[in-house]
N, C-alpha and C positions, 0 to 999 in steps of 0.2 A: 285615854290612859291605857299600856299595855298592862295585861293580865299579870299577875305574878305568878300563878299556876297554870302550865298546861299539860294535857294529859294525853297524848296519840296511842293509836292501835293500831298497830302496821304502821302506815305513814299518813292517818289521817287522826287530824285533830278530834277530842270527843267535842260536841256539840253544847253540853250541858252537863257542867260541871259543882258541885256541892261540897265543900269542904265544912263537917260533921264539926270534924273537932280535930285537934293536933295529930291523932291517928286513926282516924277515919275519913273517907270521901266516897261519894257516887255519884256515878257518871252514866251518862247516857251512851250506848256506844254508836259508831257510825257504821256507814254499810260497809262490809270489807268482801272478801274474797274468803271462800271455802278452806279451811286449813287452820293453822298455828300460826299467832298473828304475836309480836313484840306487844310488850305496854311501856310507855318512857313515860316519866315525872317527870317535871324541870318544875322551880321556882327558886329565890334567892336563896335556899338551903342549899341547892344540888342538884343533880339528874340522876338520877334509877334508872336502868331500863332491867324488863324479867322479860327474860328470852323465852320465847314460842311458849307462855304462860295463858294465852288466851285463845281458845278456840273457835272459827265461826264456822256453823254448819251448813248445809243446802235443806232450806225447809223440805219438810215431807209434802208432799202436793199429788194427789192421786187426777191427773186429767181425761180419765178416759179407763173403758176396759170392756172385751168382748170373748164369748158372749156374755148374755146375761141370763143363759137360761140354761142347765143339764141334769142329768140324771140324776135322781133320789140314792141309786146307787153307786152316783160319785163319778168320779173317772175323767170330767170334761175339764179339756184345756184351756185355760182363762188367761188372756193378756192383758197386763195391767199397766199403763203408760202413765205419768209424770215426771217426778222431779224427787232427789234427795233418797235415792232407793239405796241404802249402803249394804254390806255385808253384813248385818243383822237385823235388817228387814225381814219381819213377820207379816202372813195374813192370817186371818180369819176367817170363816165361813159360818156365821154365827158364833156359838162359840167355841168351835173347832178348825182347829189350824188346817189349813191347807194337806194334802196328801204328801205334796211336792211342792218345791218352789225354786225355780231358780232365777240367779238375776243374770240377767242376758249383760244390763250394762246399768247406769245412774238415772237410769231415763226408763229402762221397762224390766218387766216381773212377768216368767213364764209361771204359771201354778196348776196342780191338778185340785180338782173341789175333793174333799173327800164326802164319805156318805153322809147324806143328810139326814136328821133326826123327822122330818116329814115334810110332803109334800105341800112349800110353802114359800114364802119371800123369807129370805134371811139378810142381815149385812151384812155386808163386805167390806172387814177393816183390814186395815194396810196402817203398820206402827213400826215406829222406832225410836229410839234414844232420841230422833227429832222433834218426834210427831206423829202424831196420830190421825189419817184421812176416815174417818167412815162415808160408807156410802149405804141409806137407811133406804134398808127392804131391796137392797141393789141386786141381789140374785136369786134368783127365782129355780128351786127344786120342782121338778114335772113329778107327776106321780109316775109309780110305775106300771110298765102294761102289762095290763091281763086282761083277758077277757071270760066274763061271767055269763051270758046270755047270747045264744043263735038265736032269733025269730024270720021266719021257720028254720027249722034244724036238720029242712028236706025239701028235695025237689027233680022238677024232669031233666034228665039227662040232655039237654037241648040248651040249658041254660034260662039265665035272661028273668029270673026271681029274683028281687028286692030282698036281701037278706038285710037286718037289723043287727046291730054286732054291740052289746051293752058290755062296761069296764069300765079300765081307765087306765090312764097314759097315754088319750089317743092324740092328745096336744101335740101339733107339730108334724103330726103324720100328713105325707105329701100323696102315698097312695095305698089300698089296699092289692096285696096279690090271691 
C-alpha cells in the first residue's frame, strides 16, 4: 500500500515518519547537505512546501592539533584541524578563550593560547552553534624559566666544571649556552 503522507527535505524522503495528531508530526531527518534545505508535505489534503525552512549543519569534529605544548605566558601558535569550523567558532584554553583565532578555512583554526592560569594540562575546547569538541588535558602549559640555584657558582678559568643549574621551565630545552 502507498503511504498517504510523505515528507522530504531537500529531495530526500524523511525515513520515519509519526503523525501525532491532526497538527502535529515527527520525523526523522535524512542526511542532506550543509545549508538551507525545503521541507514538502504531500498526502490527500495537499502539498506544502516551506522554503529554505530547514537548516543542516557540518558537525563540529576537532581531528587533530599542534602543538600541544607552550608557554605559561601564552603566545604559542596552535593549529587546529577538522571539520564544521564556521565564523563563530570559539576556543578555549581551559577556561579562557584563545588570545587570537582565526579561521584559515571549514577545515582549520589558527589560535594563539593565551596565558595560563598554571603550569599544567588544561582542555582544549573548540564550540559552536554546532558543537562542541573537547579535547580533556589536551594542552600542556610548561612552567616558566628561571633559574634558582648555581652549584658551584665558581670555577677555573679553563673550564670543564659540572655546573648544576636548579628552577624551572627547563622542559623542552635542546641546549644550555
Amino acid at each position: 500500500a502507498k503511504p498517504l503522507t510523505t515528507v522530504r527535505i531537500g529531495s530526500n524522503t524523511v525515513p520515519d515518519l509519526t503523525i501525532i495528531d491532526d497538527e502535529t508530526m515527527e520525523v526523522r531527518t535524512p542526511p542532506g547537505l550543509a545549508g538551507a534545505s525545503s521541507v514538502t508535505v504531500q498526502n490527500p489534503n495537499g502539498r506544502f512546501v516551506c522554503n529554505n525552512c530547514y537548516t543542516y549543519f557540518d558537525d563540529l569534529v576537532v581531528t587533530g592539533y599542534s602543538p600541544r605544548e607552550g608557554a605559561l605566558a601564552g603566545g604559542t601558535t596552535v593549529t587546529i584541524t577538522g571539520e564544521g569550523f564556521d565564523d563563530e567558532v570559539q576556543v578555549l584554553f581551559g577556561a579562557t578563550a584563545a588570545a587570537s583565532l582565526t579561521r584559515v578555512s571549514s577545515t582549520e583554526l589558527r589560535v594563539t593560547s593565551p596565558r595560563g592560569q598554571a603550569a599544567d594540562l588544561v582542555d582544549l575546547v573548540v564550540y559552536n552553534k554546532n558543537g562542541v569538541s573537547t579535547q580533556r588535558r589536551g594542552f600542556r602549559y610548561l612552567p616558566e624559566l628561571r633559574v634558582t640555584r648555581l652549584t658551584p657558582a665558581f670555577g677555573p678559568l679553563a673550564g670543564g666544571t659540572t655546573v648544576t643549574l636548579a628552577g624551572a621551565g627547563f622542559t623542552g630545552a635542546t641546549e644550555v649556552r
